[in-house]
N, C-alpha and C positions, 0 to 999 in steps of 0.2 A: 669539866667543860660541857657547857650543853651542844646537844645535837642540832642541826639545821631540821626545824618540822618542813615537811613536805605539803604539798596542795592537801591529798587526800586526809592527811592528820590534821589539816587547821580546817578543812568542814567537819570533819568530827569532834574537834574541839570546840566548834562552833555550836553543832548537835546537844552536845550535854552542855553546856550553856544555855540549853531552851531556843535558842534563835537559830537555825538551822538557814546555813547559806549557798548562795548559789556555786557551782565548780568554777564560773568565772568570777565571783568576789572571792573565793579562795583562794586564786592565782594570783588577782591583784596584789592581794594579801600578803601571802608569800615574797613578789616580785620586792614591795616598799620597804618589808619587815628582814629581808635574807632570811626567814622562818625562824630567826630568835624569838622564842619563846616572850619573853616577857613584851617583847614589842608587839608580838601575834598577840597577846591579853590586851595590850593600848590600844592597836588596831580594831579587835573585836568590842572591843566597848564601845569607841567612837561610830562602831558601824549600825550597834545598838538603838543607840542615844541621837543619832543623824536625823533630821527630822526630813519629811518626806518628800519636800521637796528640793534636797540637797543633793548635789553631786556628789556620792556615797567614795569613789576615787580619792576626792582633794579631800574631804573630811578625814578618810582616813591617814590623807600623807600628810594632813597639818597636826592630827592630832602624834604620829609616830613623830614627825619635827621638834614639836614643842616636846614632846619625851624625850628625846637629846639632848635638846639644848639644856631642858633641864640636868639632866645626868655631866653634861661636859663644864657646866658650870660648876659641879659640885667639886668639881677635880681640881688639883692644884694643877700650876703651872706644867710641872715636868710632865702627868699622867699625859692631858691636852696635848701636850707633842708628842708624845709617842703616839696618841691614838691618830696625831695629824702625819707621822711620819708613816705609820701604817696603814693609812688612806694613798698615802702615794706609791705605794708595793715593798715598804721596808720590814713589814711587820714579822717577816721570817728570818728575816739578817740581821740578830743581834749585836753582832760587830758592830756594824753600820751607825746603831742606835746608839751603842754605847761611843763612838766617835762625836756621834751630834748631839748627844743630849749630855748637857752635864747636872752629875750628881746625882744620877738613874742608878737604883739600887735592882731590885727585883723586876725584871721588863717582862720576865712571862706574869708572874701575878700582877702585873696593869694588864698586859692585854686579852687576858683572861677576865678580867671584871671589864673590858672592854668587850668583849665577845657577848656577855653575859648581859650587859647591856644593852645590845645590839648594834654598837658603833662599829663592829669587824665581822667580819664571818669566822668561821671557826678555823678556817684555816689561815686568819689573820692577814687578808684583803680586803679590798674597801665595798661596803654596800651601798646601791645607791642614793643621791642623795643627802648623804652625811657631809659632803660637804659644804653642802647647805647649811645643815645644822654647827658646823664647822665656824662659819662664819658669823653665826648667828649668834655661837655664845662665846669666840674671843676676838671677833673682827677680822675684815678681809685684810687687815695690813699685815694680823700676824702672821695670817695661814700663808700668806702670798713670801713674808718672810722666811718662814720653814720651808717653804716648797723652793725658795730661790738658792738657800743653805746647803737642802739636798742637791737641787740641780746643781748647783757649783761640785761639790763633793765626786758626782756622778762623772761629771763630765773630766775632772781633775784625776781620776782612779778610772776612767772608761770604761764605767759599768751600766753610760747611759741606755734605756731600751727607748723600742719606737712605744709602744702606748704607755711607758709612765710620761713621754716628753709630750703627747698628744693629754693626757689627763693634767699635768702644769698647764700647758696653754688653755685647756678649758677653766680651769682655775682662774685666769688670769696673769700667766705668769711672763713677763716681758722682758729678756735676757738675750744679749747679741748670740750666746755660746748658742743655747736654744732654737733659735734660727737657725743657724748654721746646721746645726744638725737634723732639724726637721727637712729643710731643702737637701740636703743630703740624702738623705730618707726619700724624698722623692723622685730624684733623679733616678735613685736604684730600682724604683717600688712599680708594680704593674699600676695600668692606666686608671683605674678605677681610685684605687689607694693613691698614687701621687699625685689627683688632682686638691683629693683632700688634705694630701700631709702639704700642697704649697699653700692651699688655702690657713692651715696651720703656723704653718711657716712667718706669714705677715703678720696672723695673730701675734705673734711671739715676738716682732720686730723687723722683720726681714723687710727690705727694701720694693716695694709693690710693684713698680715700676721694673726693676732688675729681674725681678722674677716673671715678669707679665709675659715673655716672649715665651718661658717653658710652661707657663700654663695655659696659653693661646694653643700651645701643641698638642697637651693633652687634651685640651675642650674638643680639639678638632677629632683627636683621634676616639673620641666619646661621640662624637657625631653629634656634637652642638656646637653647629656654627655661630649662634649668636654670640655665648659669651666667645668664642675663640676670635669674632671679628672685635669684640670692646676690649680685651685684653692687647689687640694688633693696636688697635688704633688708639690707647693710652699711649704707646710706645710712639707710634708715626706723629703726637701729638707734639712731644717731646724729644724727638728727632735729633738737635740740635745738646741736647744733653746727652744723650746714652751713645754707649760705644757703639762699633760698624756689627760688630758680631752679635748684638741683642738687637742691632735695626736691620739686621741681614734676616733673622732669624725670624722675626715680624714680618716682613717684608714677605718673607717665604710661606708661609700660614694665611697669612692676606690672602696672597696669591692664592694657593688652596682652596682658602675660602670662596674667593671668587669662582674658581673654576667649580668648586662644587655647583653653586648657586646658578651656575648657565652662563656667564659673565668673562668669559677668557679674556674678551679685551681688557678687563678691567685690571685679569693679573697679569697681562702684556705690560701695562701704562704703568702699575706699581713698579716694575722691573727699571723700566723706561722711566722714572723718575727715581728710583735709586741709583743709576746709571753701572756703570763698568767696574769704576773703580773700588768703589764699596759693597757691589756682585760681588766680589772675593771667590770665593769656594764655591758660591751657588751661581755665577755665572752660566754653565753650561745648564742648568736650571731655566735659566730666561731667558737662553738661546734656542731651548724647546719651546716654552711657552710662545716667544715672537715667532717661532715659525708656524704652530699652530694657527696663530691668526693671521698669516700672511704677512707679517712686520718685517721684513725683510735686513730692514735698516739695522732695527734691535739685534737681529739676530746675528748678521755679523758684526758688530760691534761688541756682543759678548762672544760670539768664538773665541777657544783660546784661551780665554780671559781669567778662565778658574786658580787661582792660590790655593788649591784644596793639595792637604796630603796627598799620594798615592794609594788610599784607604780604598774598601771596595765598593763603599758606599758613593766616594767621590769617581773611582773608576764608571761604575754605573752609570750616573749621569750623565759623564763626558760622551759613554757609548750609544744613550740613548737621543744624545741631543744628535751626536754626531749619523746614528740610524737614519733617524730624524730627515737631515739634511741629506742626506744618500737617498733616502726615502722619494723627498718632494723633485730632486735632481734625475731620477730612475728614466732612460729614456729606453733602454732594453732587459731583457729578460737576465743579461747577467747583471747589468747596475741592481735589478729586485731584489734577485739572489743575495747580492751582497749588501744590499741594504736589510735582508732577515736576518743576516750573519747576524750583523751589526746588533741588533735591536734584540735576537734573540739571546747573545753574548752581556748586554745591559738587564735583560733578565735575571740568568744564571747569577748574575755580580748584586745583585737587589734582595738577594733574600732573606738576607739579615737585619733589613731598611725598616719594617713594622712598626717603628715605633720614632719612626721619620713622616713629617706632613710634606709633601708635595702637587703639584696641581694635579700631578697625572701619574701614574706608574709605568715601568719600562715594560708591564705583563699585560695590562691595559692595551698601549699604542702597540705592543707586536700583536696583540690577539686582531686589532682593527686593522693592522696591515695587513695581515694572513685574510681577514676576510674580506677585504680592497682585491688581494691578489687572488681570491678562488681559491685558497690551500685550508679548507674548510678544516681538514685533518691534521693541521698542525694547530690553525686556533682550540681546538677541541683539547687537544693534550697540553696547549699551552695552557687552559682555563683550568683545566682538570689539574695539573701539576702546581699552580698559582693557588691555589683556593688550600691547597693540602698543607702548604709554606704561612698560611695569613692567621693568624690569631683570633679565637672566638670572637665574633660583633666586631672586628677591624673595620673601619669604612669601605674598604678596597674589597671586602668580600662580596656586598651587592654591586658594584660595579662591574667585577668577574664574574659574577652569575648572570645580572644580563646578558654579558657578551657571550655568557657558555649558551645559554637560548634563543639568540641571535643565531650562532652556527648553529643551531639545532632547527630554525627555523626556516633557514638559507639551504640547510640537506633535506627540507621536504617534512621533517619530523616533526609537525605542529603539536601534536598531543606531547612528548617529550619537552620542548622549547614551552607549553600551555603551565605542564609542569612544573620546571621551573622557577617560572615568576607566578604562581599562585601564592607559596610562602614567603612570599617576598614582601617588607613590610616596609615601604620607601619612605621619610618625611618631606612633606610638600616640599619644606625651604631646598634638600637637594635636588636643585632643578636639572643636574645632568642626565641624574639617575632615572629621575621623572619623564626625563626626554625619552631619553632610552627605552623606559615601561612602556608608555603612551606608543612610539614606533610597534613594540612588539604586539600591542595590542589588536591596536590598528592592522597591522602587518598578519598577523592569527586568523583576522576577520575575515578579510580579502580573501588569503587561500581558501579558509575553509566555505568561501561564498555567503557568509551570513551578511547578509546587507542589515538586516535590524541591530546587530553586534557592534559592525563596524561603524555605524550612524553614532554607537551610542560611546564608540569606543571616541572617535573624532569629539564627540564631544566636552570628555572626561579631560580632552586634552589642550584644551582652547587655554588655558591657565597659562599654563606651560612655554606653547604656543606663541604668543603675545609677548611673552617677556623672556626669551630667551636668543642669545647672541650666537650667534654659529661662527663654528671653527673646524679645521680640518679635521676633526676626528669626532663631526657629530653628524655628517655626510650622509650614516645611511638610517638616523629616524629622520634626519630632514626628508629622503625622499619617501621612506614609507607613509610620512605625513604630506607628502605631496599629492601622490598618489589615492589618500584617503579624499582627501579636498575636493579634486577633480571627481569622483566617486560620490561626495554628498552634494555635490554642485558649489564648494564653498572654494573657489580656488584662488581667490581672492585672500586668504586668513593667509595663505602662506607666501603669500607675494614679498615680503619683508625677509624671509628666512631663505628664500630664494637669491634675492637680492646680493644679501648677506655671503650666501653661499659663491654666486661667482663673484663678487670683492675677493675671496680669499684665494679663489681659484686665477683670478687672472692676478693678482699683485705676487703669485707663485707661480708666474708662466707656466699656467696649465700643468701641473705637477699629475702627469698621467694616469697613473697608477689608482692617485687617490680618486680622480674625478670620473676614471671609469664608473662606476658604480653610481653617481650621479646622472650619469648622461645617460645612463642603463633608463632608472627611474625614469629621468626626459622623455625618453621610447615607449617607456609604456604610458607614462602620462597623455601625452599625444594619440596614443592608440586608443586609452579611454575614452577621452575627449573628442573623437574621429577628427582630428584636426592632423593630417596628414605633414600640411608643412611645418608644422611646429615642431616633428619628428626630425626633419631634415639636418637641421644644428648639430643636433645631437649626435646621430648618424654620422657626420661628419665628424666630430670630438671621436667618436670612438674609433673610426678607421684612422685617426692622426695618433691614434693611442696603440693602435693594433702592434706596435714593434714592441712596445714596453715591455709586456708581458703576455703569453699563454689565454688569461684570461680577458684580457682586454681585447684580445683577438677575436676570442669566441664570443665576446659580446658585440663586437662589430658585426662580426659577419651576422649575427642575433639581428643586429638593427639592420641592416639590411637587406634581412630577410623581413620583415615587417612591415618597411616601407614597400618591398614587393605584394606584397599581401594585400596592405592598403591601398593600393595604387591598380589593382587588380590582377596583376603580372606574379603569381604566385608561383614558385621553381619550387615545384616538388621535390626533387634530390637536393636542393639545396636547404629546405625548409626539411628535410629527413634527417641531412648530415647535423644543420646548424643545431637542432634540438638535441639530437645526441651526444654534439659538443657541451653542451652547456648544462647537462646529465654526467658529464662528466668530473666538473666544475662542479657537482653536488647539488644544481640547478635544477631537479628533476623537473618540481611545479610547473618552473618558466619555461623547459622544454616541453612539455606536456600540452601546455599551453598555447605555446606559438602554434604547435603539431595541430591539436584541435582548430583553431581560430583558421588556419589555414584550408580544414577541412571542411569547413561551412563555405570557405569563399571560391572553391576550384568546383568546376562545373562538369567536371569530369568524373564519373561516380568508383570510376576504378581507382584516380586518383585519391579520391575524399576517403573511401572506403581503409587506403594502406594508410596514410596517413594519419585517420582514428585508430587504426592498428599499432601505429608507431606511440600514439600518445597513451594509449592502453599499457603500452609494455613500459612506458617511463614511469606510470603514474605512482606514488607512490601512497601506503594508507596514512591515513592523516590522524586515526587516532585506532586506540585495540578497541576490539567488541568487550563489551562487560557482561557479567555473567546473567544480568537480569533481560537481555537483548532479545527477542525471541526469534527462536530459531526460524519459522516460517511468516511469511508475511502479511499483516492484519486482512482480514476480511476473506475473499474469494481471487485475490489479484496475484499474478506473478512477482518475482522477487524484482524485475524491472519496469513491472508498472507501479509496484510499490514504491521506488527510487523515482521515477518521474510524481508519482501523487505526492509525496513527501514534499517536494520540490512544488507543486503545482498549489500545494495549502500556505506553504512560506511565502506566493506571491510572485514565484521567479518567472522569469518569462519563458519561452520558447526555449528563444537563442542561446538562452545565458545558460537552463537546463541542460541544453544539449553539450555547450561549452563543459560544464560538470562532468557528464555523464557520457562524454568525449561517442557523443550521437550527433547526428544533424537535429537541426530545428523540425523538419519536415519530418523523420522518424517522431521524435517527441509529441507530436500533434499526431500522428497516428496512435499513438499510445493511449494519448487522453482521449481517442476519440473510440477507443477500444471501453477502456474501463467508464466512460459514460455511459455505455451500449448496457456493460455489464450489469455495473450499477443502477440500471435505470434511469438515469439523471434525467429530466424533464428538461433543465438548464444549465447554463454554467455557478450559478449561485446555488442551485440544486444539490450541482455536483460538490460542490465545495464545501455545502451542510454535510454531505453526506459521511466524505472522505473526512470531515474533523470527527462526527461521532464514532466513526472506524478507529477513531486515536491517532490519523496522521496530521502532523504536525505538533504533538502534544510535550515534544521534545524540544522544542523552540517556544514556548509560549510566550516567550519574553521576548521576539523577534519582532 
């Protein structure tokens, strides 16, 4: 038997040939020929004789071709099937051969002048290709016949594998048995492999339609919503033919699909035209989703309603719908409580589910409740413990990691929360996901004061923006995109997503908990805007909220110290307590913040003075020093007129510096008026050449 030549012997065989070839026409080589020898001399000839402006590849795989075909013609009958049974993995199970082939004397001397050939490799499996040559010199009826021979044989003795049934169907081989066992094969197989063993599957016969609901599943759980919405929607087409359980399951991936895409109402309305009765088991499914969007009707109409086993999958659900409704009903601190049970309990029971499509997951809506309720330290461990349970490239992994840099961004740690979603690689179509990035984005800007960031960040998200449909648990990019708006003067672009937002909030009679957090946004929106009474609403929302829970408390008493603020009437001990309240809450920034903003407005210098004391000691750092930072500060200037010139080359003002660097305005302006002395400045334009060639500002250039 000859040996398989390797790359390195077929260029040296090439070498003493006179025609010395490249390491990658050697592989080619190799690849076409399985490195049998006499095929490696047909290949090398044809590569010879190729004329120059020929694709040197196909010359050589026509020229090894036609060498087969030649050699498989010369064969009789019986050789041709062995070498065809041995193309389909028989070639080591003489048994086998000698059951299917009659009148087969010697089977290793054929497939030993098979090997020799180059119709087999040495260890007598198929090379590529050959069954091309296969067909070329006894026709596709016969090869398709022997392959169908064996398949029957295989499946009859249950010795079928998954890639001899995948190499028949690429053949062409169309058998019910074969089917069945490819979708078999799938069901079992990870996401990757079952999308192709169903795609297989139809090759081979399967019913396209029957199977279109579990490959909608897999497409989804691949994060291609396109084809998983054409596989939903052959199904929803044909409605009136396929059973409840293949139009349940469509129905349920739809939905999915929708909610990925931004579009909740849409998988609301699917539910809502599937109705109750054909809900079955996914019932509590579109009990969630309608209460999401405020559907109230839907949603108790599927209460209840599940025929699902007792499985924990079906428990999950029931718990998270039922969270859910505990959730939107919360009017005190113990209904919250037990609406965490609830929803954290739908957690625990979910984590087997990976390879189940849903619109939302029960690790998701408790991370967004914990961060509605201020319990920033249980979303934290909830994400952290969700992400550990989810499968490589799951969808629900980027979903979880936004909301893990959401808490990260809410306790102050914008360089952690930056992190985050740097590797984070979203596709436009999932517009939830998108929403979510765009908020943190936006959201990053603000804290850290870069107005050039945050312009450019608003902008990156107008896409998004524009076409996407708000539901109870997209609350809080809505308002960080609120907030962005009023910031670039565009508060118009989210006048729609507003809209949206109380629709869903009043057709859920003000569901406290969740709309704190909105009304929060309202308060500062207002405060940006200096439009006082627009704060007032708001103000009000959250003092009607203030029983709910702890934090809807501390956000009242927030808004209520702000309006004192704005309105001139600033209560020191109260605007001392409420910031520390809400520092509590993991709120450092926005207590910091109030602390500051107050201390520019009070005319009292003992007062302004504790006050910037107090926002000092909340403030929290927002990102580490890196090692190339320098330790002392450019030029001849202290380390705080360094932080005011940095600030004064970015374009900030006064106020807003002072805001930063929790000073008054009037400090800030002594500052510059200090280091223009130093510096020399003739001007303020002077000053500003001066301070960029010192290198300040050289860190924002893109600002």
């Amino acid at each position: 038997m000859h040996t398989a030549l390797t790359k390195p012997q077929i260029a040296a065989l090439a070498a003493t040939r006179g025609r010395p070839i490249s390491a990658a026409l050697a592989a080619t080589i190799a690849t076409v020929t399985g490195g049998c020898p006499r095929t490696v001399e047909v290949a090398l000839d044809a590569a010879q004789h190729a004329d120059a402006d020929a694709a040197v590849t196909k010359v050589i795989a026509d020229a090894v071709r036609d060498h087969r075909i030649e050699v498989l013609r010369a064969m009789d009958e019986i050789d041709r099937t062995v070498v065809t049974l041995a193309h389909f993995g028989v070639g080591a199970d003489h048994d086998v051969m000698l059951d299917l082939v009659d009148g087969i004397s010697d089977v290793d001397c054929i497939l030993n002048e098979a090997v020799a050939a180059g119709l087999v490799s040495d260890s007598f499996t198929a090379l590529p290709d050959v069954d091309s040559a296969l067909v070329g010199a006894v026709g596709q009826r016969r090869v398709l016949a022997t392959a169908t021979r064996l398949l029957e044989y295989r499946c009859k003795t249950d010795t079928l594998d998954t890639p001899t049934a995948v190499m028949m169907t690429r053949a062409g081989v169309r058998h019910p048995e074969l089917a069945h066992f490819l979708a078999t094969a799938a069901s079992g197989a990870g996401t990757d492999s079952a999308a192709l063993l169903y795609g297989y599957a139809v090759d081979a016969g399967a019913d396209a339609i029957a199977l279109a609901p579990q490959r909608a599943e897999i497409a989804f759980l691949l994060g291609d919503l396109q084809s998983a919405e054409q596989f939903c929607d052959s199904v929803l087409e044909q409605h009136d033919s396929v059973d409840d359980r293949q139009l349940r399951t469509a129905v349920r991936v739809a939905a999915a699909v929708a909610a990925e895409r931004g579009m909740a109402t849409r998988s609301s309305a699917l539910y809502s035209w599937l109705g109750v009765e054909r809900a079955g088991s996914d019932a509590d499914i579109a009990a969630a989703v309608a209460l999401t969007v405020g559907d109230r009707t839907v949603a108790d109409a599927m209460a209840g309603g599940s025929t699902a086993p007792p499985t924990a999958s079906s428990a999950a659900s029931g718990l998270l719908a039922a969270g859910l409704r505990e959730s939107v009903a919360a009017i005190s601190t113990a209904d919250a409580t037990a609406a965490t049970s609830t929803l954290m309990r739908a957690v625990s029971l979910s984590t087997g589910a990976s390879r189940r499509a849903t619109p939302d997951s029960a690790a998701a809506t408790a991370i967004l409740f914990a961060l509605h309720s201020g319990d920033l330290a249980r979303a934290e461990s909830t994400a952290i413990r969700t992400v550990a349970t989810l499968p490589p490239g799951h969808p629900q992994s980027a979903r979880i990691a936004l909301l893990h840099a959401w808490t990260a961004m809410l306790a102050g740690d914008v360089a952690g929360a930056q992190s985050r979603i740097d590797s984070l690689q979203i596709p436009l179509s999932h517009s939830r996901n998108q929403l979510f990035l765009h908020g943190l984005r936006v959201g990053l800007a603000r804290r850290s004061g870069d107005s050039g960031s945050l312009s450019k960040a608003w902008d990156d998200a107008q896409d998004v923006v524009a076409s996407y449909s708000v539901d109870l648990l997209s609350f809080l990019p809505v308002g960080e995109l609120w907030l962005a708006a009023v910031r670039v003067g565009r508060r118009e672009r989210v006048s729609h997503l507003l809209a949206q937002a109380d629709t869903v909030i009043a057709q859920l009679d003000e569901p406290h908990v969740w709309s704190s957090a909105l009304h929060w946004y309202g308060v500062q929106a207002a405060i940006l805007a200096e439009h006082p009474a627009e704060l007032v609403p708001h103000a009000r929302a959250l003092a009607q909220a203030a029983e709910s829970n702890d934090y809807a408390a501390a956000l009242a008493a927030a808004g209520r110290a702000w309006l004192g603020i704005l309105q001139g009437r600033a209560d020191v001990p109260e605007v001392e307590a409420t910031a520390r309240s809400l520092t509590r809450f993991g709120l450092s920034w926005d207590g910091a913040r109030l602390a500051s903003e107050a201390a520019l407005r009070v005319e009292d210098t003992r007062s302004a003075t504790s006050l910037l004391q107090v926002a000092r000691s909340l403030r929290l750092p927002t990102s580490a020093p890196t090692a190339d930072v320098a330790d002392e500060p450019k030029g001849s200037l202290s380390a705080r007129e360094a932080e005011v010139a940095e600030l004064l080359v970015l374009g900030v003002t006064y106020r807003e510096a002072g805001a930063r660097l929790y000073i008054s305005a009037k400090t800030v302006e002594h500052h510059v008026a200090r280091i223009r002395r130093r510096l020399g400045a003739g001007s303020r334009s002077e000053l500003l050449s001066m301070l960029r060639a010192l290198g300040y500002g050289a860190d924002s250039a893109d600002v």
